[in-house]
C-alpha positions in Angstrom: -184.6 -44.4 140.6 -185.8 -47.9 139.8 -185.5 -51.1 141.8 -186.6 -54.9 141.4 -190.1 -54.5 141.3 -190.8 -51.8 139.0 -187.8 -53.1 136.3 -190.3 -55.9 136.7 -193.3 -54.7 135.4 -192.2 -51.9 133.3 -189.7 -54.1 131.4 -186.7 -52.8 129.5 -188.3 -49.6 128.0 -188.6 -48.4 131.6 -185.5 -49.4 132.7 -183.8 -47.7 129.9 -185.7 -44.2 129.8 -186.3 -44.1 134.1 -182.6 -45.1 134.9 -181.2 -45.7 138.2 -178.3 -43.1 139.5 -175.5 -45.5 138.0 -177.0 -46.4 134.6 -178.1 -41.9 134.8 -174.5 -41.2 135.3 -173.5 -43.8 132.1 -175.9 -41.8 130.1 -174.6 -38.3 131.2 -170.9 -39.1 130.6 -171.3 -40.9 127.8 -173.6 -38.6 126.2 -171.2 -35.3 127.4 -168.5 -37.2 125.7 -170.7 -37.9 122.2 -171.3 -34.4 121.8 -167.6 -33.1 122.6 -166.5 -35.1 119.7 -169.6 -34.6 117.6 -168.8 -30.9 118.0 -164.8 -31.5 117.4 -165.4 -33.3 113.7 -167.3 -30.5 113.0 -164.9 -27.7 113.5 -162.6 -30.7 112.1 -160.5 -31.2 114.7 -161.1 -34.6 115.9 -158.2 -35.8 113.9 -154.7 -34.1 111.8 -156.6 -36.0 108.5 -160.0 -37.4 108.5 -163.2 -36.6 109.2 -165.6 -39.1 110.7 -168.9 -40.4 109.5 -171.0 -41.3 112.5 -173.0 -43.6 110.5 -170.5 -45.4 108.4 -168.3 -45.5 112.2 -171.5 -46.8 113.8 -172.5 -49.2 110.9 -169.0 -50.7 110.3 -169.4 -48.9 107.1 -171.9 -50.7 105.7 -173.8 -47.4 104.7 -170.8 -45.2 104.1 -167.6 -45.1 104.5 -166.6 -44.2 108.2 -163.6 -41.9 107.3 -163.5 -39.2 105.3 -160.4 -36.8 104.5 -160.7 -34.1 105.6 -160.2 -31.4 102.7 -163.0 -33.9 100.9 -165.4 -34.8 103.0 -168.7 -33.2 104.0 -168.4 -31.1 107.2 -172.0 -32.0 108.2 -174.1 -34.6 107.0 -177.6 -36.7 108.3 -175.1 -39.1 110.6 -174.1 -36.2 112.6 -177.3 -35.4 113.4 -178.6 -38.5 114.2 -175.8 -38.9 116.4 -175.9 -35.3 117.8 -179.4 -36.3 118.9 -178.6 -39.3 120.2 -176.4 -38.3 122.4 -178.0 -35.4 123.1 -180.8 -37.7 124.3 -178.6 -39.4 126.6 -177.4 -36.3 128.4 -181.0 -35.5 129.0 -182.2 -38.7 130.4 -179.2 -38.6 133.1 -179.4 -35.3 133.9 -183.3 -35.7 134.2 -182.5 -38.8 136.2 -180.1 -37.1 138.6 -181.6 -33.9 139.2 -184.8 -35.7 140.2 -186.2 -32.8 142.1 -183.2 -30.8 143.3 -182.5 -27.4 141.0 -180.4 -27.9 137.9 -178.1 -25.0 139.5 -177.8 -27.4 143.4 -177.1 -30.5 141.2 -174.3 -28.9 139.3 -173.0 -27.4 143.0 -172.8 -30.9 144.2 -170.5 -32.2 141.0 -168.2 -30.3 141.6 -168.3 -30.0 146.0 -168.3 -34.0 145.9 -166.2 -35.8 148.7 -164.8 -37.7 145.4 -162.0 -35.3 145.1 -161.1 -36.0 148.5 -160.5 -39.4 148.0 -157.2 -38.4 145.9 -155.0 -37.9 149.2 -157.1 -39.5 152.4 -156.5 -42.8 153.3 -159.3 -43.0 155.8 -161.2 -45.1 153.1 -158.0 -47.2 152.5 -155.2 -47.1 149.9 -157.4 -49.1 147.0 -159.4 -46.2 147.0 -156.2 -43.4 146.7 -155.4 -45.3 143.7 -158.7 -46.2 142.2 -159.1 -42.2 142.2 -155.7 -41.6 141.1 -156.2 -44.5 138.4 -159.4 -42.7 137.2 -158.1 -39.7 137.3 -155.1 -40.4 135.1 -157.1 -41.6 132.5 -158.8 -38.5 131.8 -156.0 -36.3 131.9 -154.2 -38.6 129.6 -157.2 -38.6 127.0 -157.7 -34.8 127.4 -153.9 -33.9 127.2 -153.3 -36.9 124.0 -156.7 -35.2 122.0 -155.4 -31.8 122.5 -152.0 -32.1 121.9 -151.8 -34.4 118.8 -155.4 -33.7 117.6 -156.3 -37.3 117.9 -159.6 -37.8 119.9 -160.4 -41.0 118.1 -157.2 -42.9 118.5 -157.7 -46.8 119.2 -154.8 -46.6 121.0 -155.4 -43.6 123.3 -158.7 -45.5 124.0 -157.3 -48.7 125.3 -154.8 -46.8 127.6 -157.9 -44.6 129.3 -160.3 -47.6 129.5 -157.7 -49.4 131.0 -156.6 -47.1 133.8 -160.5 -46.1 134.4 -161.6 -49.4 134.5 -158.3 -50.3 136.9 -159.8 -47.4 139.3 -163.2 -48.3 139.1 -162.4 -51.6 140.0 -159.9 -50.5 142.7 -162.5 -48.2 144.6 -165.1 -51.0 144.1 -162.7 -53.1 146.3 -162.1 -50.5 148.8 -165.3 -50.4 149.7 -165.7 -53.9 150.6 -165.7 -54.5 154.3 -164.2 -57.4 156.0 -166.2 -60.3 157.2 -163.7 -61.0 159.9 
């Protein structure tokens, strides 16, 4: 984990490649979530008709065009890769991050035992934070349950609607936490 002094001195290489637990957990989702849909256009389901190019998508298509159809298009090309990489690169710098120097095996035990989940239905930590969780919560079901169902993992749309409702919780159980100065 970094703090003042060493972002300090090791400028923003260090604090990009030694990131502290928030910026680790960024990386880790973020990267989890590139590579579930780098895997989906692949097996060409991340949408009914296209395929996407990672590097005309990440270029605003100044390189190539971003989307492909489908029956056309290359199922695999240098952009994927890149990308694949890249995000593979971010799931290892927040898993090496938050392991630090527990066991890969205890790290994945604590995901899923977190007191997080218990946060849906006790109000000991106040109300804000029952609906920051629920918020949250909602938005992933909602993108899971939209991608499977209409096969459209890269919807604008679907996007703004998740964002929304897990920036809403974020910002909800950021507030919770918040203590009086009365």
């Amino acid at each position: 984990m970094s703090n003042d002094s060493e972002n300090g001195t090791n400028g923003m290489f260090g604090i990009l490649t030694q990131p502290s637990k928030t910026l680790a957990n960024w990386y880790f989702w973020l990267g989890a979530l590139g590579l579930m849909l780098a895997i989906l256009n692949l097996l060409g389901q991340i949408h009914p008709t296209y395929r996407v190019s990672w590097g005309g998508m990440f270029t605003f298509e100044y390189t190539n065009a971003a989307f492909g159809d489908k029956d056309t298009a290359s199922a695999f090309v240098l952009g994927d890769a890149v990308f694949i990489a890249g995000c593979l690169g971010l799931v290892v710098l927040g898993a090496r991050s938050l392991i630090g120097d527990k066991e890969p095996v205890d790290w994945f035990v604590t995901m899923i035992s977190n007191d997080w989940y218990n946060d849906l239905i006790d109000t000991r930590n106040g109300w804000l934070c029952v609906f920051g969780t629920w918020a949250m919560l909602g938005s992933i079901v909602f993108y899971f349950y939209w991608g499977i169902m209409h096969i459209a993992w890269i919807d604008p749309g679907v996007y703004s609607i998740a964002i929304s409702l897990m920036a809403t919780g974020l910002v909800f159980r950021m507030l919770s936490s918040i203590e009086d100065e009365e």
